[in-house]
N, C-alpha and C positions, 0 to 999 in steps of 0.2 A: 748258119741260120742267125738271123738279126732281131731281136726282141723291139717290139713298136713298144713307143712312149708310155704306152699305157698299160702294155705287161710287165716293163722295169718297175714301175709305179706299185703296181698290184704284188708285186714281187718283194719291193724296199718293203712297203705294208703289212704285206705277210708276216717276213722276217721281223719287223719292229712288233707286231702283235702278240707275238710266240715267245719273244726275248723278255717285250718288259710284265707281258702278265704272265708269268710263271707262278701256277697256284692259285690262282685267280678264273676259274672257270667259269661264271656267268653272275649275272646281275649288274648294278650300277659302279661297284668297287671297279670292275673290270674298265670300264668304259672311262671314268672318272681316272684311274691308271692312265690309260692312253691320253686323256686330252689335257693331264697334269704338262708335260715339257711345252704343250703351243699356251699354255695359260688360260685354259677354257674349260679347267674343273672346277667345282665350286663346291659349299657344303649341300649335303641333302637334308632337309630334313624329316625327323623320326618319321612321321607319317610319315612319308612317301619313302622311306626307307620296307616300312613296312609291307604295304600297300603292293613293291615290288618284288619283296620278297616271299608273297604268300601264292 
């Protein structure tokens, strides 16, 4: 069985999601983890820190 382009894809993604937020179970910190190594996290600030997390 041969995996199409876009189950590898959904697969490397998985895998990177699982590995690099370990402990990081939801909200912005999570997200902001993931788009840090393509250089598309930024600061949040406090309000909307907050705002997300209520």
């Amino acid at each position: 069985m041969q995996l199409s382009k876009e189950e590898v894809y959904d697969y490397m993604f998985a895998t990177y999601e699982k590995s690099s937020t370990i402990g990081i179970n939801y909200g912005y910190q999570r997200f902001e983890k993931l788009l840090a190594p393509f250089g598309l996290s930024g600061r949040v600030p406090e309000v909307v820190k907050r705002i997300l997390m209520n």
